[in-house]
PDB file of N, CA, C and O in Angstrom:
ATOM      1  N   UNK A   1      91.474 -23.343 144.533  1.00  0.00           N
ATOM      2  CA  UNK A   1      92.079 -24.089 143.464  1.00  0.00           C
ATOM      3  C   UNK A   1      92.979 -23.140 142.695  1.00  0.00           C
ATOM      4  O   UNK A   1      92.609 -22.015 142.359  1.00  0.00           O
ATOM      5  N   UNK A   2      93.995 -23.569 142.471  1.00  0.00           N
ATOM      6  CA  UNK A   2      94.890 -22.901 141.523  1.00  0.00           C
ATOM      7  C   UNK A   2      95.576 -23.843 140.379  1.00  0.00           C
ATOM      8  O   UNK A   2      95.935 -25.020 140.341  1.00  0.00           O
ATOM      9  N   UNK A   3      95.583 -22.172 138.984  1.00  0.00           N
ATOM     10  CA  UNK A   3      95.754 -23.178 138.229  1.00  0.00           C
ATOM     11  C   UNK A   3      96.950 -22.830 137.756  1.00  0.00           C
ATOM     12  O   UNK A   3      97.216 -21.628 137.796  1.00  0.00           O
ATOM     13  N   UNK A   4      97.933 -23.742 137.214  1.00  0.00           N
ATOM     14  CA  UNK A   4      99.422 -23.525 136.563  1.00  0.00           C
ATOM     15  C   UNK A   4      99.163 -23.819 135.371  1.00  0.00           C
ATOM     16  O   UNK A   4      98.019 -24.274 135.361  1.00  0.00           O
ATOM     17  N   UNK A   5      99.745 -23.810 133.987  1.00  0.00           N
ATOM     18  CA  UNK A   5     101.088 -22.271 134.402  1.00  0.00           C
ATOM     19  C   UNK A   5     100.172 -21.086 134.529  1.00  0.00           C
ATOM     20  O   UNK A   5     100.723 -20.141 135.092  1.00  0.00           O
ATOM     21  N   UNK A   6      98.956 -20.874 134.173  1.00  0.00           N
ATOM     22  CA  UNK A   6      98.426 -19.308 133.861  1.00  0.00           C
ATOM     23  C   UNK A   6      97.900 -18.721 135.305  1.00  0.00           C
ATOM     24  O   UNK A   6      97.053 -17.833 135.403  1.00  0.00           O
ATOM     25  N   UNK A   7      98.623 -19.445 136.531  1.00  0.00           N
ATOM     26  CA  UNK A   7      98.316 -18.551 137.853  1.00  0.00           C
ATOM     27  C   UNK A   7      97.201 -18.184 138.113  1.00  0.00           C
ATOM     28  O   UNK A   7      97.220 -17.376 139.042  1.00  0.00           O
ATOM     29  N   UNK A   8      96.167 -18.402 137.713  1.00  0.00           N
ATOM     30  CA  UNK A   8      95.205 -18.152 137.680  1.00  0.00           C
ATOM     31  C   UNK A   8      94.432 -18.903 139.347  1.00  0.00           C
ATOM     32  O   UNK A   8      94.618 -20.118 139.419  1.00  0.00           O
ATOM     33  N   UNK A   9      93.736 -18.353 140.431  1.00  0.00           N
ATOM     34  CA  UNK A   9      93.304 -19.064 140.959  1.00  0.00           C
ATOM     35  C   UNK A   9      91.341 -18.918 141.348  1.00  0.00           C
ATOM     36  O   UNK A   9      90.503 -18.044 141.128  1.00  0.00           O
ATOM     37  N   UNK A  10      91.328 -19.414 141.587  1.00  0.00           N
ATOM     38  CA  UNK A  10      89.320 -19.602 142.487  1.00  0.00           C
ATOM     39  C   UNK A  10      89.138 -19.930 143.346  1.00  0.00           C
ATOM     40  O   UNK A  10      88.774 -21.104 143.405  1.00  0.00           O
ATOM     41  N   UNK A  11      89.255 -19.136 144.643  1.00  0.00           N
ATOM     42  CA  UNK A  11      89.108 -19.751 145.965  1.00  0.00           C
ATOM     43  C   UNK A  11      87.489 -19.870 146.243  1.00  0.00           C
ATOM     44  O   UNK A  11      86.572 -19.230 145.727  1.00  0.00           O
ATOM     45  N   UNK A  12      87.455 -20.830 147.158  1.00  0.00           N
ATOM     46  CA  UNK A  12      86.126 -21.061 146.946  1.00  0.00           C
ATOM     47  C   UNK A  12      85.816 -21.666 148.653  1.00  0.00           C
ATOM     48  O   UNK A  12      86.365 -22.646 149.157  1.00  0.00           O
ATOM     49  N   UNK A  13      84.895 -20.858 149.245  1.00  0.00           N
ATOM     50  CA  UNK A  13      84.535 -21.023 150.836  1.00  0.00           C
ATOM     51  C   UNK A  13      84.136 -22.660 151.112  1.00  0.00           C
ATOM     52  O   UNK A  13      83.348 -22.859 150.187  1.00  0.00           O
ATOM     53  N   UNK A  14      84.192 -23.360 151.523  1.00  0.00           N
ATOM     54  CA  UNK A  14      84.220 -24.918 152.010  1.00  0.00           C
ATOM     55  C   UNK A  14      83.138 -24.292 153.973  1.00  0.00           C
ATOM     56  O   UNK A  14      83.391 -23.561 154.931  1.00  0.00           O
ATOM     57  N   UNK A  15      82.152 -25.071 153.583  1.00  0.00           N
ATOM     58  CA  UNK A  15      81.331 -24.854 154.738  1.00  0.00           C
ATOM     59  C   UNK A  15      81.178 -25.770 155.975  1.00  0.00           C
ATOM     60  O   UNK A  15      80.245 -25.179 156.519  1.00  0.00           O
ATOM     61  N   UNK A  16      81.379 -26.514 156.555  1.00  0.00           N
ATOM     62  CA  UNK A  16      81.045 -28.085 157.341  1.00  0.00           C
ATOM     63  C   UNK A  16      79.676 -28.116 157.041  1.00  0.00           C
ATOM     64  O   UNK A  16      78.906 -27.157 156.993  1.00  0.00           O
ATOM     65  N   UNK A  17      79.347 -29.785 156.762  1.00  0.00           N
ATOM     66  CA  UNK A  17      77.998 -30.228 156.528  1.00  0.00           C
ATOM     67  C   UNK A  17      77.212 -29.285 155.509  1.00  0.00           C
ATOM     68  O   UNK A  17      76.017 -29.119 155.752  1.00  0.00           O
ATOM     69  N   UNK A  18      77.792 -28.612 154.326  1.00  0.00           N
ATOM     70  CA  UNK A  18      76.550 -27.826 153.590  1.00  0.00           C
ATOM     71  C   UNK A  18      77.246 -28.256 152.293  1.00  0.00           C
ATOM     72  O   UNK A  18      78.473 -28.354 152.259  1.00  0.00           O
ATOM     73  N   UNK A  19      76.632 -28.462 151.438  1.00  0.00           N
ATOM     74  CA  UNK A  19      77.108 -29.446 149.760  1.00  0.00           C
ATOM     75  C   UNK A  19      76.633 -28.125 149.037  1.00  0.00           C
ATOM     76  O   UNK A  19      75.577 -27.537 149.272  1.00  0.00           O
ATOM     77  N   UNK A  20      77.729 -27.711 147.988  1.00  0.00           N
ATOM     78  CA  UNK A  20      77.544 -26.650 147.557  1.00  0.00           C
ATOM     79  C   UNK A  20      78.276 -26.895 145.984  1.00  0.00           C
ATOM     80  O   UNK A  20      79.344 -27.505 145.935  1.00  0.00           O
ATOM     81  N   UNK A  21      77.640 -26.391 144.745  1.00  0.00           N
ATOM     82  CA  UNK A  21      78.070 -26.538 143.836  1.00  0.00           C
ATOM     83  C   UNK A  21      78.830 -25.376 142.722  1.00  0.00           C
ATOM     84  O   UNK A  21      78.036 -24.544 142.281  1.00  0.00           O
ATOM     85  N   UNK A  22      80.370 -25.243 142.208  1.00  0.00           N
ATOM     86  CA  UNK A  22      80.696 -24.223 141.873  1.00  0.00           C
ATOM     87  C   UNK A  22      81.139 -24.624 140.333  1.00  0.00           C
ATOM     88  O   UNK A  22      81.645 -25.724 140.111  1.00  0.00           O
ATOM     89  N   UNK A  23      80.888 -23.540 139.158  1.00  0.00           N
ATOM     90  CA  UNK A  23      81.649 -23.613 137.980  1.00  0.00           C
ATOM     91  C   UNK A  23      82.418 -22.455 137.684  1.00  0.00           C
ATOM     92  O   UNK A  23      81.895 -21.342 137.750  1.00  0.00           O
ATOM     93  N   UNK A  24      83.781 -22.630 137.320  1.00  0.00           N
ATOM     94  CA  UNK A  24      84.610 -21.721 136.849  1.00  0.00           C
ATOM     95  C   UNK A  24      84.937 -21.813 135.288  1.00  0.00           C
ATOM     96  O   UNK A  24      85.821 -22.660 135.157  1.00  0.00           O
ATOM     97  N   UNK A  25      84.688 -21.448 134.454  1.00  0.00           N
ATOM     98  CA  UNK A  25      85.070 -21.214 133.207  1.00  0.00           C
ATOM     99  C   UNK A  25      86.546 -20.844 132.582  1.00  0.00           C
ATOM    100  O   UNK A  25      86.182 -20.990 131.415  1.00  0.00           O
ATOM    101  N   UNK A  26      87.287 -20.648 132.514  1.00  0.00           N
ATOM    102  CA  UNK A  26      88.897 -20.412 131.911  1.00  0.00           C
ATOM    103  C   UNK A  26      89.119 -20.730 130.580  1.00  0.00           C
ATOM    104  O   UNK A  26      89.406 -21.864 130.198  1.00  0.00           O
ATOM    105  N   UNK A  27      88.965 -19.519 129.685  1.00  0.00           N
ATOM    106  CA  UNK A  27      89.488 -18.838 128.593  1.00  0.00           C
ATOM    107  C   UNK A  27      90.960 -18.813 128.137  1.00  0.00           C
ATOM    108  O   UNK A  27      91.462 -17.689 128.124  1.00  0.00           O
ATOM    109  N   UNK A  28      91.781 -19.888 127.742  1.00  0.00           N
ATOM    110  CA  UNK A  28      93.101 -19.589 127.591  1.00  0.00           C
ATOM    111  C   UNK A  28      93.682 -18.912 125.822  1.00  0.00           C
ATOM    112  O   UNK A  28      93.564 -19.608 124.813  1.00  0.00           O
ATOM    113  N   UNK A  29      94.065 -17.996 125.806  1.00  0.00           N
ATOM    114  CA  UNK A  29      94.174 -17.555 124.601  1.00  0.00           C
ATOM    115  C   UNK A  29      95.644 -18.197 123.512  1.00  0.00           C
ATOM    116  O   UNK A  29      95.659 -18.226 122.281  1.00  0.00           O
ATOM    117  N   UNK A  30      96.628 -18.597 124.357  1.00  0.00           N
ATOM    118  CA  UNK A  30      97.562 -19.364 123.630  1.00  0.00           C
ATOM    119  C   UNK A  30      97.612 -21.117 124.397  1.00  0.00           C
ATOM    120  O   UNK A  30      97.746 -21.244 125.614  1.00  0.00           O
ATOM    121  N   UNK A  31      97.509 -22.083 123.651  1.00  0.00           N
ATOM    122  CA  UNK A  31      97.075 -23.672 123.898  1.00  0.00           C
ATOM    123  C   UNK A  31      98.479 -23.769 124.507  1.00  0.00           C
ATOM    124  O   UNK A  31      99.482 -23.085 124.305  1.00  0.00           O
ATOM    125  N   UNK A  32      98.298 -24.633 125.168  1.00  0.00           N
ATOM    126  CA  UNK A  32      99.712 -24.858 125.954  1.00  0.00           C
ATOM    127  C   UNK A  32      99.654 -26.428 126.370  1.00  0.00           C
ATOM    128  O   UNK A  32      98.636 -26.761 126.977  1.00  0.00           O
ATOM    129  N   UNK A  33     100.539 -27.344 126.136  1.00  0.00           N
ATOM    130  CA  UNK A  33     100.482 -28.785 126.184  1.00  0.00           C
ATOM    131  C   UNK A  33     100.619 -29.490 127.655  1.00  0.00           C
ATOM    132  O   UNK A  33     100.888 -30.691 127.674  1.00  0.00           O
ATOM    133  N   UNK A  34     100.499 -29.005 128.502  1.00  0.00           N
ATOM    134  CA  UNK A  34     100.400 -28.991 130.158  1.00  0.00           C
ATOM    135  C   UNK A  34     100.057 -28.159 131.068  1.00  0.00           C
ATOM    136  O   UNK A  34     100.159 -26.941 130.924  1.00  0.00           O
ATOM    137  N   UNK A  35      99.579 -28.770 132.186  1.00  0.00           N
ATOM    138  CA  UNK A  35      98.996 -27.685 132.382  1.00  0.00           C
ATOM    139  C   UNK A  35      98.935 -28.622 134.278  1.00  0.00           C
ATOM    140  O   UNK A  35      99.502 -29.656 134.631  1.00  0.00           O
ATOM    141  N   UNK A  36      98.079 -27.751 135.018  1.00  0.00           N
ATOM    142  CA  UNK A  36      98.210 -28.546 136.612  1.00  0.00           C
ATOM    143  C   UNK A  36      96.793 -28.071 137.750  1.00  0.00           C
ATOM    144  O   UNK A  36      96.254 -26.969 137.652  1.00  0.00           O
ATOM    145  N   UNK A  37      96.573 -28.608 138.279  1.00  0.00           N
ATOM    146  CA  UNK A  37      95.707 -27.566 139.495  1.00  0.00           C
ATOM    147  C   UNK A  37      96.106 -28.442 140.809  1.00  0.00           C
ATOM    148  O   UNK A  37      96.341 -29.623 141.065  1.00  0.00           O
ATOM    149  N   UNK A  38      96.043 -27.024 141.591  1.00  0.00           N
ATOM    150  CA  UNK A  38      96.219 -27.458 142.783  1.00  0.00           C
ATOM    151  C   UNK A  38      95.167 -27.214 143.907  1.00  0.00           C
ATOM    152  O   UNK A  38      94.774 -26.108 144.278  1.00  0.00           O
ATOM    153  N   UNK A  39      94.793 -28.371 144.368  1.00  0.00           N
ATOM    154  CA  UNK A  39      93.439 -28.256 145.445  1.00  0.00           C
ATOM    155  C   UNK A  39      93.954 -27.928 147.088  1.00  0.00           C
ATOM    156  O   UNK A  39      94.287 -28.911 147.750  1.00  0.00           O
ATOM    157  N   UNK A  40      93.993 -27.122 147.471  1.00  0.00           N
ATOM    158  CA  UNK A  40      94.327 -27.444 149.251  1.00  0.00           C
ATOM    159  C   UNK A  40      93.152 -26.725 149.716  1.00  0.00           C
ATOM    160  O   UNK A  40      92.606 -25.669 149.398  1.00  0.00           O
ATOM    161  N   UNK A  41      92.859 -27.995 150.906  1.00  0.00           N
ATOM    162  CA  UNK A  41      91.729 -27.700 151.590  1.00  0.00           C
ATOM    163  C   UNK A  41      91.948 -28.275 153.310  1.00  0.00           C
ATOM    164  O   UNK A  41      93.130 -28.526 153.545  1.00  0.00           O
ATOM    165  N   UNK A  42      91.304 -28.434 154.114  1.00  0.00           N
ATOM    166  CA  UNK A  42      91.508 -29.162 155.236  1.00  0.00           C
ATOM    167  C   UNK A  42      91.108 -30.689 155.072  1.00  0.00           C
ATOM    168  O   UNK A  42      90.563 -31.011 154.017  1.00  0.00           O
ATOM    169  N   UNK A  43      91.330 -31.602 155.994  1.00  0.00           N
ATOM    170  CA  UNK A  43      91.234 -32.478 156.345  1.00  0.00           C
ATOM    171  C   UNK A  43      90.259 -33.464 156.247  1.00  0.00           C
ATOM    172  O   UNK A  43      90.411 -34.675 156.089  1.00  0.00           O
ATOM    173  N   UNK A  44      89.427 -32.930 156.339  1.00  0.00           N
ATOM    174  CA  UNK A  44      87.630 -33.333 157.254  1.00  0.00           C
ATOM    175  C   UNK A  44      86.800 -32.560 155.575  1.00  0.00           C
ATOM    176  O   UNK A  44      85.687 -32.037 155.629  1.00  0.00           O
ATOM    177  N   UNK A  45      87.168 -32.602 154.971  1.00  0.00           N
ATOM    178  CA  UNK A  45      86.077 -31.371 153.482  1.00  0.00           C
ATOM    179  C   UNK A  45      86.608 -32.509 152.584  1.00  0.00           C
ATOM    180  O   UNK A  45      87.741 -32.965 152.431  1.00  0.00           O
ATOM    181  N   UNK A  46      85.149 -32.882 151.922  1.00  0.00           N
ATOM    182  CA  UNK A  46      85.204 -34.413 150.397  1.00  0.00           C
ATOM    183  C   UNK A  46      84.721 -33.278 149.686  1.00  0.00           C
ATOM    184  O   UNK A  46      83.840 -32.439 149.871  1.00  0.00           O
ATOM    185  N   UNK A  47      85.691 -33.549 148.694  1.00  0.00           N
ATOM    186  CA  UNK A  47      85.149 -32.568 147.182  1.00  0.00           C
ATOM    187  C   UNK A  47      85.310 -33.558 146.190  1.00  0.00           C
ATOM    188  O   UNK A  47      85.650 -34.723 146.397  1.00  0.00           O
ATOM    189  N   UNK A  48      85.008 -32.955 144.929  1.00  0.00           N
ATOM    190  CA  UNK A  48      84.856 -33.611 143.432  1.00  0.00           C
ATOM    191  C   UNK A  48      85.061 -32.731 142.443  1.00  0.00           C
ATOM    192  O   UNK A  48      84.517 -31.635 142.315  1.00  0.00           O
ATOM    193  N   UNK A  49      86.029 -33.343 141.596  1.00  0.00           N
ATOM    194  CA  UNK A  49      86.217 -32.102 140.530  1.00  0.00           C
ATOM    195  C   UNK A  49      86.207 -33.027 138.709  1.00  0.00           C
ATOM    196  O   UNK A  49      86.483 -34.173 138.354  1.00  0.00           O
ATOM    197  N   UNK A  50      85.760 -31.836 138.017  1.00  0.00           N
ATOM    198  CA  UNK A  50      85.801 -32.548 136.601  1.00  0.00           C
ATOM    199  C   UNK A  50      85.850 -31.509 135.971  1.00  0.00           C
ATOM    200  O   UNK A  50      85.128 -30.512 135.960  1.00  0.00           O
ATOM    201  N   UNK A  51      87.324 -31.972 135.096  1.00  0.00           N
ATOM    202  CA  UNK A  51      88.136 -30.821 134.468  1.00  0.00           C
ATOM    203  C   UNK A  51      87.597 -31.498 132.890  1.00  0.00           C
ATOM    204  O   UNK A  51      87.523 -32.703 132.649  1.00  0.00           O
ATOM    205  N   UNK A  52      87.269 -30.411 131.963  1.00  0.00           N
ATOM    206  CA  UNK A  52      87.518 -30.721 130.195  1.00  0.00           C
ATOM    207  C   UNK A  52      88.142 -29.727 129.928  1.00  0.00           C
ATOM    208  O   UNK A  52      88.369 -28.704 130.573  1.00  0.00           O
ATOM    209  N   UNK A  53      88.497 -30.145 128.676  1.00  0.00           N
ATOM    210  CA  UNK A  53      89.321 -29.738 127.759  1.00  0.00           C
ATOM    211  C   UNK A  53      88.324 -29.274 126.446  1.00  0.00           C
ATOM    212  O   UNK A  53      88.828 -28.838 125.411  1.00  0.00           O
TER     213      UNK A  53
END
């Protein structure tokens, strides 16, 4: 996963058939009114994500 604008990314290993749960935390020190992530993964891999603010 990567995150824009602060480049920041978390790659994170994707296994076949094994359900695995990850939290990343991100500290931004100046607030910024947009913002993006980008997921690429293969084909065949169901994920779930839940972003706050």
């Amino acid at each position: 996963m990567k995150v824009e604008p602060t480049n920041m990314s978390f790659p994170l290993k994707c296994v076949d058939h094994e359900v695995s749960s990850t939290l990343n935390e991100l500290t931004i020190k100046t607030a910024r009114e947009e913002g993006s992530l980008r997921i690429t993964t293969s084909s065949n891999v169901r994920w779930a994500l839940t972003v706050e603010q």
